[in-house]
N, C-alpha and C positions, 0 to 999 in steps of 0.2 A: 640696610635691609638686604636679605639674602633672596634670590626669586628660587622656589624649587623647582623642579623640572618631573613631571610625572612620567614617567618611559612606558607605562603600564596603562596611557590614557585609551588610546587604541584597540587594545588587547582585552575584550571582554571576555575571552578563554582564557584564564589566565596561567600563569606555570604552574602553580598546583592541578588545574584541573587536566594540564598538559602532561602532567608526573601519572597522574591518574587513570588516566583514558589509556594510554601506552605500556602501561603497568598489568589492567585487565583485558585490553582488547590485542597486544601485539607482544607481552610477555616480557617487556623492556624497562628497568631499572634508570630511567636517565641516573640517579646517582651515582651510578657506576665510572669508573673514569672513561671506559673507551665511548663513550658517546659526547659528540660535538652536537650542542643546539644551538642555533644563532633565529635570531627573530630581524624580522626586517619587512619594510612598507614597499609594495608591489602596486603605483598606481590607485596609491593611497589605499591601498585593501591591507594589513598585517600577517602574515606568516609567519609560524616557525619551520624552520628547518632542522630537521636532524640526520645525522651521518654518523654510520658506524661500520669498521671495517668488518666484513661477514665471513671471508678466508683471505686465504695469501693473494689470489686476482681481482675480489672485486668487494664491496663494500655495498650497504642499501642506502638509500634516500628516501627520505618521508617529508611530504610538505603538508602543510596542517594550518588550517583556514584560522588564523587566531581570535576572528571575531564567532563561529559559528562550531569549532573545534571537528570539522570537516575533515577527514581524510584525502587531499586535491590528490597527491601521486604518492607510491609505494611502490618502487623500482630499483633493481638491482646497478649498479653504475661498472664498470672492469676497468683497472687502473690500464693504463697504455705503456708501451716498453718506451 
C-alpha cells in the first residue's frame, strides 16, 4: 500500500489561482524562469513566497497569505556587498 501525501492540503489559494492574481494584479508571469516561488507553513498559517531580481542592487519580495490569496508584504530587499 502506497500512502500519498497531499502538499496542496493547506493551501486553499491554490498555484493556479496564485499564477493568476500576479498575472492581473502585479504584471508577473511566474512562468518565467527568473521568478523563485517557494510555499511554506508560518505557525501553521501557509505562504507563498516569491522573489525576483528587479536590478543589479536589489530584487522584490511578495508574501501571499495561501489560504486567503492576501497580499501580507510587497517590498523591495538590496543585496549587501
Amino acid at each position: 500500500m502506497i500512502k500519498e501525501i497531499n502538499y496542496d492540503e493547506d493551501y486553499s489559494f491554490s498555484v493556479t489561482d496564485l499564477i493568476s492574481k500576479l498575472k492581473k494584479e502585479k504584471q508577473i508571469d511566474l512562468n518565467e524562469e527568473k521568478y523563485i516561488v517557494l510555499r511554506h507553513l508560518e505557525k501553521d498559517k501557509p505562504y507563498y513566497f516569491i522573489r525576483y531580481p528587479f536590478n543589479e542592487i536589489s530584487f522584490k519580495y511578495i508574501k501571499i497569505d495561501g489560504s486567503s490569496g492576501e497580499i501580507i508584504l510587497d517590498k523591495f530587499l538590496y543585496h549587501t556587498e
